[in-house]
N, C-alpha and C positions, 0 to 999 in steps of 0.2 A: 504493500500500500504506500508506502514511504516513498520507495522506488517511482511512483507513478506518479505521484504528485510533485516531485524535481522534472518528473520527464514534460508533464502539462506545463509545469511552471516555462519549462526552459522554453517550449513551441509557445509559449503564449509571448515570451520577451522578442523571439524569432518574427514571428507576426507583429508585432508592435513598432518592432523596426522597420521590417520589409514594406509593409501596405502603406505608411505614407510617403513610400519614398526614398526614406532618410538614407535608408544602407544597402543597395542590388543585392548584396552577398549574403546577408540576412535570408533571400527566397531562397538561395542556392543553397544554404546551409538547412535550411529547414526540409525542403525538399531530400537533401540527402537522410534526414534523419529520420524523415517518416520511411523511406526506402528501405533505410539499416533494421529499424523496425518491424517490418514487415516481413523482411530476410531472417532477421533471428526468431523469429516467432513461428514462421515455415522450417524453418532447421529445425526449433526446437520439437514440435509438434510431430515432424518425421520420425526425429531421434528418440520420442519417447515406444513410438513402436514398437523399436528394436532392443530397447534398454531390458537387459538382466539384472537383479540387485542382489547380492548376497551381502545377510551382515553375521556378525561375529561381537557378543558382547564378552570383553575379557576386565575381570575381577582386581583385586588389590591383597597383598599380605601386610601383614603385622601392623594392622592400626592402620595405613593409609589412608582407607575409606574413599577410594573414587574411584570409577569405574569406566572405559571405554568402548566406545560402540565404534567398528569400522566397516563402514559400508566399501563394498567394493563393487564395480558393474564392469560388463564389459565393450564400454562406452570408448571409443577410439578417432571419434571427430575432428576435424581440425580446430573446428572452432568449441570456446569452453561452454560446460553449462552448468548448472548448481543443480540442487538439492532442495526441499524444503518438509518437513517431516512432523507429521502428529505423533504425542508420543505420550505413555502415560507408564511414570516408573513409581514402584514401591517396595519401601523396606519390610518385607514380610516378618522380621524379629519385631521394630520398634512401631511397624503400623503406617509408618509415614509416607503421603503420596504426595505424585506431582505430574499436573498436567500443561503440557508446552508446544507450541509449535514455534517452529524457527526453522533460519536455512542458512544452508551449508552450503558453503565454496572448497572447491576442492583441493586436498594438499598436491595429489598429482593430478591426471585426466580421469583417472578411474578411479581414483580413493579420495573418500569422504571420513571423516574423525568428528565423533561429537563425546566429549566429558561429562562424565554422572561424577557431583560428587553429594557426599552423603555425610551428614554428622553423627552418625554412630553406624558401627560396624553390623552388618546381617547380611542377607539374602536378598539380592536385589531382583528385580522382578520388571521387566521392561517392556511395552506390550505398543508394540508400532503397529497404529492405525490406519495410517493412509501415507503415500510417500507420494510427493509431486517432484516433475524436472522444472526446475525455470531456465529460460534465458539467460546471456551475457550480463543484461542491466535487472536482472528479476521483475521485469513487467510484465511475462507473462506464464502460468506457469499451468501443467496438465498434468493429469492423475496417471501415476504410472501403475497397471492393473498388474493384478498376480501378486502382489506383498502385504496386501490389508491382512488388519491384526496377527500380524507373525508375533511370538511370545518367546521373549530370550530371558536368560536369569545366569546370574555368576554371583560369587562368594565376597563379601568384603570384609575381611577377616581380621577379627579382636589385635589388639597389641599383645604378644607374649604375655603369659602373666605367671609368677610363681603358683605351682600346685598347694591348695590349704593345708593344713598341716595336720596328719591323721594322726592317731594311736596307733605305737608299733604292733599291735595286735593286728591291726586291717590290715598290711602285708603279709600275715602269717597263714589266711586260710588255703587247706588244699581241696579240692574238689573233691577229688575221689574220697574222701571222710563222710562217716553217716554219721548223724547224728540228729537229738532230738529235743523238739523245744522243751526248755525246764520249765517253765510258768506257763503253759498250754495244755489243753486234752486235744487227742486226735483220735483219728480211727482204725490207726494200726495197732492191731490188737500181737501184734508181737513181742511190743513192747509195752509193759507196765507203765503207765504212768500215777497212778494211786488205787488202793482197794480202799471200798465203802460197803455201807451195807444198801441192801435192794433197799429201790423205791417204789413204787408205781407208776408205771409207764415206762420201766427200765425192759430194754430188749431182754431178751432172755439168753442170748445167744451171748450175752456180754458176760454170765454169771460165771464167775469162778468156783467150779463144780467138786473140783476135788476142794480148798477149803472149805466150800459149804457144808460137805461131808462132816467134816472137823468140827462144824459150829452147829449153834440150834439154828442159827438163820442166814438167810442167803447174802452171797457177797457179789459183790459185782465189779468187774475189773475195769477201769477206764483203760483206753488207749493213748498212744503217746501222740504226737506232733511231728511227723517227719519233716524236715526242713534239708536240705542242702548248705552249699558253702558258698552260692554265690553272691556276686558284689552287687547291687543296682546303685546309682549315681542319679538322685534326681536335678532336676532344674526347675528351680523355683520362677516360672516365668509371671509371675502378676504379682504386682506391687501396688501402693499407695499414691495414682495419678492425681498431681498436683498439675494447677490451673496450666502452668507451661507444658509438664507433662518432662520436662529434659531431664529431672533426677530418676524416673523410674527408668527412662530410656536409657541412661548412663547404667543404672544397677544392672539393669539385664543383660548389657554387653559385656560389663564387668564378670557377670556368674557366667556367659559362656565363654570367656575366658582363660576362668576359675573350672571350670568342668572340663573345659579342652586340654588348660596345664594337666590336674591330675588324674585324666583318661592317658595322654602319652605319655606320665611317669610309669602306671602300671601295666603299661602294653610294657616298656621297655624293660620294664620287671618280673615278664612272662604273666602276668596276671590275667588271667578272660574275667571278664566281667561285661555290664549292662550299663545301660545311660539311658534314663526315661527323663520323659515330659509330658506336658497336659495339650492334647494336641484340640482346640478351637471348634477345628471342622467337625470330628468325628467325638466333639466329647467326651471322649477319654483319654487313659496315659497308653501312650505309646514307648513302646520297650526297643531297643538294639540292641544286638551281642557284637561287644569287641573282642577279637582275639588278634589282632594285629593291629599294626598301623593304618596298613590298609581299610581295613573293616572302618578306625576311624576316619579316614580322610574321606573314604563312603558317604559317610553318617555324618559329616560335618552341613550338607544342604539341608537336612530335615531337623538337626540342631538349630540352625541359628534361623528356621524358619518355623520357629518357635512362638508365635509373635505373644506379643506382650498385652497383658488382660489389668484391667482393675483389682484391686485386692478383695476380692468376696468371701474366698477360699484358697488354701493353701495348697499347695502341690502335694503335701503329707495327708492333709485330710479329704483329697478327693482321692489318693494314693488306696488311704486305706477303704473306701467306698464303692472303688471299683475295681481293683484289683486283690489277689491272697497273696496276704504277705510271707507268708510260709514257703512259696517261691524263692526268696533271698535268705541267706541268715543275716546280712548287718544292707543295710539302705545308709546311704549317706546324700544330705537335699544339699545342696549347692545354692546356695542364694550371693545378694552382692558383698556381704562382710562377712558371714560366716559359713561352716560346713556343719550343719546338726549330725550327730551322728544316732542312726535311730537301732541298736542289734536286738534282732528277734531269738 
């Protein structure tokens, strides 16, 4: 729009000169410019025909927090043309969108570069709507078809951050060990966990037969609590959103930070273990097994695309409401200052 009104301005000075007179050179000059005009706008309209667009969005490490989009076509004209692009990006960790159109000149004939940048580190999520070509002078610009709402997404990844500090106990568990929970009843009747006397409504099948023998009256065996030895690592993604909203967004970059340091302390300490969160969409915690590095560098897109909730409830108490905790033996929540340590 800008473009077009320097361009009217300039033909209205052109005319202003020319018609009474004052400057011949003036009709010549204008003349050629509606000609140029007409030329680039015939080029451009051709070229968009033929225009292929591939893009490519590539992410940021350790704290950067900005992201780059590189369009590339296979545009080979003599004469240049630009870009102009709708485009709608979001931090899927911290919630934050942004909706923009602008245009691009190219850095060579066939590459175009546009910058995201982001104040807190997550999962960026970029969703180009419509892409047009313009012309030399951007006055006129056509819809280049085959690229509406393409969806790209890349990582913008926390600063380093020292892993919390555990009890040397949490490096000690080994998988292959059975055992069972001390302050639980379960329903492994292989294992004892306390004898009672019958009640009413007690199975029968529970009664411990040979002491009943022993006694005048029936006894009844509870079962134990199997559990396992594995690790889970929550992420406490919902906090207390104040009117700005940048202290909760800071805490939650901060605990996956906090959760990505002490997830690669324990890969590198052969440790398998989990990394849950409370996932928006589907309303519940969702679980990942790490047993490599790999496994986390997987697991680092649906980590930091964790996005961040108001504090209603906490990661522990929707933990315990919809998932068995008998699953893990010790859970550790990760939030933005400390590590709760929860062992079942």
């Amino acid at each position: 729009m800008k473009n077009r009104l320097f361009f009217i301005l300039w033909l209205a000075v052109l005319v202003l000169l020319w018609l009474p007179g004052r400057l011949q050179s003036a009709g010549v000059i204008l003349t050629d410019s509606l000609l140029a005009v007409i030329v680039l706008a015939i080029w451009t309209y051709f070229a968009t025909k033929h225009i292929k667009a591939g893009f490519e969005l590539k992410g940021s490490r350790n704290g950067e927090k900005q992201a780059v989009l590189e369009i590339k076509t296979n545009y080979s004209g003599k004469l240049p043309i630009g870009l102009k692009l709708k485009i709608q990006s979001e931090n899927l960790l911290t919630g934050q969108m942004c909706e923009m159109a602008l245009g691009l000149q190219a850095e060579k004939k066939d590459k175009w570069t546009l910058e995201f940048k982001s104040s807190h580190a997550g999962k960026l999520q970029v969703m180009i709507e419509a892409v047009y070509v313009t012309d030399l002078l951007g006055l006129f610009c056509f819809h280049l078809k085959g690229v509406e709402r393409q969806m790209l997404t890349c990582l913008l990844l926390p600063q380093a951050a020292e892993p919390p500090q555990m009890p040397e106990v949490f490096y000690q568990y080994a998988e292959s060990s059975d055992t069972y929970a001390e302050n639980r009843l379960g329903a492994d009747q292989s294992q004892t966990y306390e004898l009672r006397d019958y009640r009413s409504g007690d199975n029968f099948r529970a009664i411990h037969w040979k002491l009943s023998s022993r006694n005048e009256s029936w006894i009844v065996r509870e079962g134990s609590c199997p559990i396992d030895y594995r690790l889970l690592l929550l992420l406490e993604n919902s906090y207390e959103i104040e009117e700005a909203g940048e202290k909760a967004e800071t805490a939650i970059e901060h605990a996956c930070a906090c959760i990505i340091a002490l997830s690669e302390d324990l890969t590198d300490k052969g440790i398998v273990h989990h990394i849950g969160w409370w996932d928006k969409k589907t309303q519940s915690v969702c679980t990942v097994e790490i047993q490599s590095a790999e496994d986390l560098l997987l697991s680092l897109g649906e980590i930091l695309a964790a996005t961040l909730e108001e504090r209603k409830r906490t990661i522990w108490e929707r933990f315990q409401d919809t998932c068995e905790e008998n699953r893990f033996a010790q859970i550790i929540v990760i939030d933005d200052e400390t590590a709760k340590n929860h062992s079942l």
